[in-house]
C-alpha positions in Angstrom: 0.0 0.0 0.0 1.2 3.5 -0.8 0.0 6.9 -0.8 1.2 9.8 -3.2 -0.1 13.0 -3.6 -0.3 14.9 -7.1 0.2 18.7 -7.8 -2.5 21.0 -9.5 -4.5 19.2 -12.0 -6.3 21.9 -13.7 -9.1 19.7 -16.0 -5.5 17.9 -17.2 -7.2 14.5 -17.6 -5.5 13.1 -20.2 -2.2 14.4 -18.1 -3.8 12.1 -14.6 -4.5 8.9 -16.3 -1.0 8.8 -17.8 0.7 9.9 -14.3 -1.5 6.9 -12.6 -0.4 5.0 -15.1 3.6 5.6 -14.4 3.0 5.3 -10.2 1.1 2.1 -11.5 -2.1 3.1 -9.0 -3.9 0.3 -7.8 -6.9 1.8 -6.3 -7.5 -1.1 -4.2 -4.4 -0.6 -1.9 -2.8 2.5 -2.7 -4.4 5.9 -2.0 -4.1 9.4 -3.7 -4.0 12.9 -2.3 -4.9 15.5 -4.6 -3.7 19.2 -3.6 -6.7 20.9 -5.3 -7.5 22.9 -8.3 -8.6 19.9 -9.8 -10.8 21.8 -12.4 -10.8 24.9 -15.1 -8.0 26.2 -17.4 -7.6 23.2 -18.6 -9.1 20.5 -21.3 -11.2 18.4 -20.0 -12.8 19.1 -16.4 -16.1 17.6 -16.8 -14.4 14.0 -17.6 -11.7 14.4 -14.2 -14.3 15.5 -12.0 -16.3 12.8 -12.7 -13.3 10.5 -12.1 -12.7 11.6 -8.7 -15.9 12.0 -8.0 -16.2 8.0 -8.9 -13.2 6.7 -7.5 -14.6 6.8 -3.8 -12.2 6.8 -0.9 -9.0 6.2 -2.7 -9.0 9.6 -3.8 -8.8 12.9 -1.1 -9.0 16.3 -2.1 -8.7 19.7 -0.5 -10.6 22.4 -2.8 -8.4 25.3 -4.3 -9.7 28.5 -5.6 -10.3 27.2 -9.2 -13.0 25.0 -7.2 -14.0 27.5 -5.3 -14.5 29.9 -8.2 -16.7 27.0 -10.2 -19.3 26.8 -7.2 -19.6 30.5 -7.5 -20.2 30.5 -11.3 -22.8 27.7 -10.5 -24.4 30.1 -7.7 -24.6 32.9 -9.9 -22.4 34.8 -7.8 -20.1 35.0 -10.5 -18.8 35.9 -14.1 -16.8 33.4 -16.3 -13.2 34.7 -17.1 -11.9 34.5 -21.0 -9.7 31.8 -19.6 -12.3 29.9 -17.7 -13.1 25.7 -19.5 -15.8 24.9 -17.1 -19.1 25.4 -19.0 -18.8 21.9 -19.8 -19.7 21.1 -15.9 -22.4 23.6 -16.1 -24.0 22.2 -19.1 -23.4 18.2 -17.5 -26.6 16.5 -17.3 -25.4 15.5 -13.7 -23.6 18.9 -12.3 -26.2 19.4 -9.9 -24.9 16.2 -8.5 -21.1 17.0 -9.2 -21.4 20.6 -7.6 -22.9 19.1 -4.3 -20.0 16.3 -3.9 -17.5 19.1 -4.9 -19.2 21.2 -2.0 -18.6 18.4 0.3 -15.1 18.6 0.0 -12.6 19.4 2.6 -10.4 22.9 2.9 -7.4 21.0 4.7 -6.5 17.3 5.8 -4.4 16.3 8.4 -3.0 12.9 8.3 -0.2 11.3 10.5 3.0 14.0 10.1 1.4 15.3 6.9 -0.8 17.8 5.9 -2.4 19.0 2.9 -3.9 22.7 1.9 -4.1 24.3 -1.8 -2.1 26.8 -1.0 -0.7 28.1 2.4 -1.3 28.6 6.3 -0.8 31.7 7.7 2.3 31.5 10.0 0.4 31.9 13.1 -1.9 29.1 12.6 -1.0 26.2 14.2 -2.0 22.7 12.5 -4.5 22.1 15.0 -6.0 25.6 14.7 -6.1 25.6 11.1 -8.0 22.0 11.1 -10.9 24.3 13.3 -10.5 26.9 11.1 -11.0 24.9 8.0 -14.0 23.1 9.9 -15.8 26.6 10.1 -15.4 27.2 6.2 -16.5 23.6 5.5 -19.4 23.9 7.4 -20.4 27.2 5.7 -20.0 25.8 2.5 -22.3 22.7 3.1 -24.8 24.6 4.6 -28.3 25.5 2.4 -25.7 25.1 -0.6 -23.3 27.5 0.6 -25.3 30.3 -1.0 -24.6 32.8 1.7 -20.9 32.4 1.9 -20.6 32.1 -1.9 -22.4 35.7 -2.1 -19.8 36.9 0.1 -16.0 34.9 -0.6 -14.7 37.1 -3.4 -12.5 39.8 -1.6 -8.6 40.7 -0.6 -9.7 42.2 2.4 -8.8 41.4 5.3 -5.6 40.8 4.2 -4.3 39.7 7.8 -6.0 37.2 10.2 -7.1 38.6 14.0 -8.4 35.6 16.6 -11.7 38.0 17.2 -12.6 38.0 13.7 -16.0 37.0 12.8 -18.7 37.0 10.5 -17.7 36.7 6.0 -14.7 38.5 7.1 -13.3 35.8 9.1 -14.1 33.0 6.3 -12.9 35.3 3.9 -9.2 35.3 5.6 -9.3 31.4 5.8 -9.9 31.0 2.1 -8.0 33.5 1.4 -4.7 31.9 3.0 -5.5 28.1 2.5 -6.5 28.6 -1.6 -5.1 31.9 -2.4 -1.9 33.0 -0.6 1.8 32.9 -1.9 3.2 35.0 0.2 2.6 37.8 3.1 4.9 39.9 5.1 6.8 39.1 8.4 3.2 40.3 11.0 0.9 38.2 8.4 -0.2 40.5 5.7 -1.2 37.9 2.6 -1.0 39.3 -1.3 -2.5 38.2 -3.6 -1.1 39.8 -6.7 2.4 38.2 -6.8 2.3 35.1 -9.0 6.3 35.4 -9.5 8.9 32.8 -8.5 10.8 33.3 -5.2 13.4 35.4 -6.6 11.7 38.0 -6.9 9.6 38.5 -4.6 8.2 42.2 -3.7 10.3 43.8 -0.8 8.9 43.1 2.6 7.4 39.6 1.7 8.6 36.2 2.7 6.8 32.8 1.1 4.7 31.7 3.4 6.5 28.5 3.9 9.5 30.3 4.9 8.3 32.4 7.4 10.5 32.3 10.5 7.5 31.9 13.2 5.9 29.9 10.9 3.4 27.4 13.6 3.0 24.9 11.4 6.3 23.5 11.0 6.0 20.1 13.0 3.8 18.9 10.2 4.9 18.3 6.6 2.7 20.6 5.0 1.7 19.7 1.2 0.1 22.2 -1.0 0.3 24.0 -4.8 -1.1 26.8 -6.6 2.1 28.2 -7.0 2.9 27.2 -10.5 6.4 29.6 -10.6 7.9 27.8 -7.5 7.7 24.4 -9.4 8.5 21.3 -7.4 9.9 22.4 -3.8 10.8 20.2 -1.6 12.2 20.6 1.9 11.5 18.7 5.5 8.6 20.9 6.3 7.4 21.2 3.0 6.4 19.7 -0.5 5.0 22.0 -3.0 3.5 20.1 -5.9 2.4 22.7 -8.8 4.5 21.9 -11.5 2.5 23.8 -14.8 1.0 21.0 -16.4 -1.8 23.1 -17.5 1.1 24.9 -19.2 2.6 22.7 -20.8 5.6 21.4 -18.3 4.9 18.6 -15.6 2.2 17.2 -13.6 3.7 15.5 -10.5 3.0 12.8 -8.1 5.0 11.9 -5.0 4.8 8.8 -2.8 5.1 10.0 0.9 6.3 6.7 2.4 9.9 7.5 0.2 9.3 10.6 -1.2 10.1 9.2 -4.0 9.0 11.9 -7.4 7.1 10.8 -10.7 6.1 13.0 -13.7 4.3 13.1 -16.6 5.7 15.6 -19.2 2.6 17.6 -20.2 4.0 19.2 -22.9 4.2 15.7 -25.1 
């Protein structure tokens, strides 16, 4: 039995099957980890979402903001960007079914010495904070369809997280960090703007992985979303968004070695 976790998937489907294919998956023993962003940009979403969906409890997900942004198209609380390849999950004779499963989804999992967000925890947070903090948006998001927090999730502000927060502002920070953030400043300020790779980061701002107070460092935290970083790898960390929506690799790593596989999506 082995588990491995795979980077961004991005409606990349042709991209999984070949990647399960080269870790040889058996879905009876082995389990899979998938760091969200699972849908859009990408060719075929309907047919991956579907797969996941289907493969029952051999396959985890956390949701990422790609996710996140389809339920809000579906809620009519948003517009479709130029770049968006989702309408084919809108038009799906089943998405009513597919958007309720997606909904049901978790924002982190903890697991062992591992644990798995899209993108980041605020340095503050410890693991076991960030598990309630997660529970409170996961709950939100279940509840009456998750219209009301839907209406309200799109927003940079607050950029920083305070324990007294309440109310949308307070889910809006925990989205924010665990499917948006790259990086934030050394007292916790997130932005959002900076898609760049670490060498160039804008002055005052750290990656959030690399934050010296950083809470959550007695956990091996796995995430993506941050496509310019690439594969990353350190004892605290593995960082799993390799491009494949853009041509380069999607990746897979077992966590009992660590041991890397990719799929060049570019072929």
């Amino acid at each position: 039995m082995a588990t491995y976790a795979i980077g961004d998937l991005q409606g990349c489907f042709t991209a999984f099957r070949h990647l399960l294919d080269i870790i040889r998956f058996d879905p009876v023993h082995d389990k899979l980890w998938l760091v969200g962003d699972i849908v859009n940009r990408g060719p075929d979403s309907l047919s991956l979402l579907r797969y996941i969906k289907q493969a029952g409890n051999c396959m985890l997900m956390v949701l990422g903001n790609h996710d996140l942004h389809l339920s809000m198209i579906a809620a009519g609380m948003a517009k479709s960007h130029p770049s968006d390849t989702i309408q084919s999950i809108l038009d799906a004779p089943d998405r009513d079914e597919l958007l309720a499963w997606l909904r049901q989804q978790k924002l982190f999992h903890v697991e062992n010495q591992f644990a798995m967000v899209h993108a980041g925890l605020l340095p503050g947070w410890s693991i076991t904070q960030a598990q309630l903090l997660a529970q409170e948006v996961e709950v939100a998001l279940r509840h009456d369809n998750g219209r009301e927090l839907l209406a309200h999730m799109y927003g940079n502000e607050p950029n920083h997280w305070q324990d007294n927060s309440s109310g949308y502002d307070r889910l809006r920070v925990i989205i924010n960090a665990m499917t948006r953030m790259r990086i934030c400043t050394l007292d916790g300020r997130m932005d959002f703007a900076f898609k760049g790779d670490p060498q160039s980061l804008p002055t005052g701002y750290v990656p959030w992985f690399d934050h010296p107070q950083r809470a959550s460092r007695d956990h091996i935290v796995i995430c993506g979303h941050w496509s310019a970083l690439g594969l990353h790898i350190t004892d605290n960390l593995i960082a799993l968004d390799t491009g494949c929506v853009w041509g380069r690799q999607l990746t897979a790593i077992r966590l009992e070695d660590r041991k890397v596989f990719q799929f060049s999506c570019g072929e």
